[in-house]
N, C-alpha and C positions, 0 to 999 in steps of 0.2 A: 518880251525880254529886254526889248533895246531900252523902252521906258525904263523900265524896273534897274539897270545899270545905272543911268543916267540920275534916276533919284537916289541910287546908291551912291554916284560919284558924289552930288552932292550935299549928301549926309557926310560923307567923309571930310571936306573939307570943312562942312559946319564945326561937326564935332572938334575935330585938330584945331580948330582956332577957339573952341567953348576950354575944350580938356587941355591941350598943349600948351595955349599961349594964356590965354586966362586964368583957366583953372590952377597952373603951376605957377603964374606970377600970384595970384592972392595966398597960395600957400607957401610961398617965400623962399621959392626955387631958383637959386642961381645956375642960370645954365642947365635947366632938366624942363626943357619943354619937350615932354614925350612921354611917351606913355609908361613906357614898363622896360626900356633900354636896361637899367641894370641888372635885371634878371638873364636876359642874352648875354651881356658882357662876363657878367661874374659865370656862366656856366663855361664858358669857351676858355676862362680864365681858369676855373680848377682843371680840366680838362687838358691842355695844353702848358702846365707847366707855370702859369704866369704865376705874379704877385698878387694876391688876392685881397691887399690893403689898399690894391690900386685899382680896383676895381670902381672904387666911389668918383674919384676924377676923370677918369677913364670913361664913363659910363653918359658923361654929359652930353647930352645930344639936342641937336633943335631939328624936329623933324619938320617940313613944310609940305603943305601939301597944297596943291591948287585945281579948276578944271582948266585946259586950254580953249583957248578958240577949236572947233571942231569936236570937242567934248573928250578929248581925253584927259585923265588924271594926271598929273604929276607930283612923283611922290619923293622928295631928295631928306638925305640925312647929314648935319654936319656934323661930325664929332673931333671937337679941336684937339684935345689931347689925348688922343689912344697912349698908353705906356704898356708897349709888348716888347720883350726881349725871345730871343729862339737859339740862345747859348746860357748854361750855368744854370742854378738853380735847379725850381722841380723841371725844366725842361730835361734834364740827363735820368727821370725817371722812367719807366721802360714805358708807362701805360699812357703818359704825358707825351714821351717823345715819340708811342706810336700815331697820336692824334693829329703831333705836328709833320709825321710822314704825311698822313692822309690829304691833307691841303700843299704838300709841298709842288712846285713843279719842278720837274727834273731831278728828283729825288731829293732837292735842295729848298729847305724855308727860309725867308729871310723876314726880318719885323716888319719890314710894308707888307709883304704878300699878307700874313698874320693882321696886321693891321687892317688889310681889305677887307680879307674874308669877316671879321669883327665887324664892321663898315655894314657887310650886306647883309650879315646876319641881324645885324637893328633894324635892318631899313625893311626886309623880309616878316620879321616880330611883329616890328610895330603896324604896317600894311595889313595887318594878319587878326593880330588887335583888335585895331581898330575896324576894321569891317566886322569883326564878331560883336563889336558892340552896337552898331548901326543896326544889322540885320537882326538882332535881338538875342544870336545863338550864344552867346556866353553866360545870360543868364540861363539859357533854357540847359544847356549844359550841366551849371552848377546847379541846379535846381533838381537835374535830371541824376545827377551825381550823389545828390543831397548835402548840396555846401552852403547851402541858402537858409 
């Protein structure tokens, strides 16, 4: 098992650096080295009320990924412009504003907490992602699904 982790870790970092950093600069990605970030962004964004036009800038992330000394992974995401507001708009609709209960603390949301949660939810995706393509199961998935 310990093997099998370790060439898993570093499939991960291979890939992240072939798909993220390569693969997104030949295809003339400013600012979208990552995998699939705006699908997490835009879903948490109809969800909770946001602007859904700002989903495209919002959604730019550079995720890195490395092994350390001692073999563990390190997986970070920066995403420089989240645009969350948690007043107006669709946030004062009831099914919106119950989404932005659910992550409040203390009964209270504010646009960094919203902004976090967006944060871990890419970093969660794309970690998620990305190993389903290493290990092979997303196409066995869509294959298994009939999307292939």
């Amino acid at each position: 098992k310990q093997w099998y982790q370790r060439r898993v870790r570093g499939a991960l970092v291979e890939l992240n650096t072939g798909k993220n950093f390569i693969g997104s600069s030949l295809a003339g990605c400013i600012g979208g080295n990552n995998a699939h970030s705006a699908n997490i962004v835009s879903g948490i964004y109809l969800a909770t009320g946001q602007d859904i036009a700002q989903a495209g800038t919002s959604s730019m992330a550079l995720v890195h990924m490395e092994e350390e000394r001692g073999g563990a992974l390190y997986v970070s995401v920066t995403m420089p412009c989240i645009e969350v507001g948690t007043v107006g708009g669709g946030t004062v609709l009831s099914a919106q504003r119950a989404s932005l209960n659910l992550i409040s603390r203390d009964g209270q949301v504010d646009s960094s907490t919203l902004a976090e949660v967006v944060c871990g939810a890419v970093l969660a995706g794309e970690l998620s992602l990305m190993a389903a393509l290493c290990t092979g199961d997303l196409v066995k998935s869509h294959m298994t699904l009939n999307r292939g």
